[in-house]
C-alpha positions as CSV (number, residue, x, y, z in Angstrom):
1,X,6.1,17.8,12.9
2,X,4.8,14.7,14.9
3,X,7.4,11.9,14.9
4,X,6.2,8.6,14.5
5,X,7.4,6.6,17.3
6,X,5.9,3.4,17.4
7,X,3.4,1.3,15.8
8,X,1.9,-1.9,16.6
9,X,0.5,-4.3,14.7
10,X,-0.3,-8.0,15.6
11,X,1.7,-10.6,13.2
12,X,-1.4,-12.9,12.9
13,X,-4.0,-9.9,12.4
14,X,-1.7,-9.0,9.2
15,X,-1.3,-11.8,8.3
16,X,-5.2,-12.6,7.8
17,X,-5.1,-8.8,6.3
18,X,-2.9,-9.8,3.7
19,X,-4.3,-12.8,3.0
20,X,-7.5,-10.6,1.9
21,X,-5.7,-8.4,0.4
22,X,-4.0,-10.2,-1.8
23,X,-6.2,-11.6,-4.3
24,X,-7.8,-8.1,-5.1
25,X,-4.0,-6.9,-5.1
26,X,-3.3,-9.1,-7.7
27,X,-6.0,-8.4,-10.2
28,X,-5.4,-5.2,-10.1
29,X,-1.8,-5.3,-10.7
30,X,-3.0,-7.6,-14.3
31,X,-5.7,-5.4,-14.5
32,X,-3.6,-2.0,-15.1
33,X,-0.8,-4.3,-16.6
34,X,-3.3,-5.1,-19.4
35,X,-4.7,-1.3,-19.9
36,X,-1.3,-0.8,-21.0
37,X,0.4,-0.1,-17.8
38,X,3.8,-1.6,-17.3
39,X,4.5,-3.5,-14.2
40,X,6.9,-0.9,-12.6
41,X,4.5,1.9,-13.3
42,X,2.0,0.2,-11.7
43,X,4.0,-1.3,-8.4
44,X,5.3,2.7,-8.1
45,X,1.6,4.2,-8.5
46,X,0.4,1.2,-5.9
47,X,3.1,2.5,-3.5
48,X,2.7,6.0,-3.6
49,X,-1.1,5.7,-3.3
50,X,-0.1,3.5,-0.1
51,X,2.9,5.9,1.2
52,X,-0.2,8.8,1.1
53,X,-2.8,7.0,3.0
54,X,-0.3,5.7,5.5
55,X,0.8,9.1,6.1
56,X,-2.4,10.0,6.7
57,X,-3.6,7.4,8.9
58,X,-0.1,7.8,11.4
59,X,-0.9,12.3,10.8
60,X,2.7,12.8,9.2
61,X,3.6,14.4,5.6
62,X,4.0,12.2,3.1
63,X,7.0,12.6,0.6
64,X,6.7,11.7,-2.8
């Protein structure tokens, strides 16, 4: 298993990223919300999808 030693990310490149992010973040939260979702099923399905590309992107196995 590779370990993960060190990432880098600049503060003010994430910072713009989440500024673009957000908004679409955000309506889909409502969106799912109002399909029936509750918010904690949806923040836990946003975060696993996350946790599984993240893995994938830094080569580790993902737990879920």
């Amino acid at each position: 298993m590779e370990e993960l030693n060190n990432i880098t990310v600049s503060e003010e490149r994430l910072k713009d990223c989440r500024d673009v992010i957000e908004p679409d973040l955000q309506d889909l939260i409502r969106d799912t919300i109002a399909a029936g979702f509750t918010a904690e099923e949806v923040l836990i399905a946003i975060s696993e999808l996350v946790a599984e590309d993240f893995a994938a992107v830094v080569k580790m196995p993902s737990v879920h």
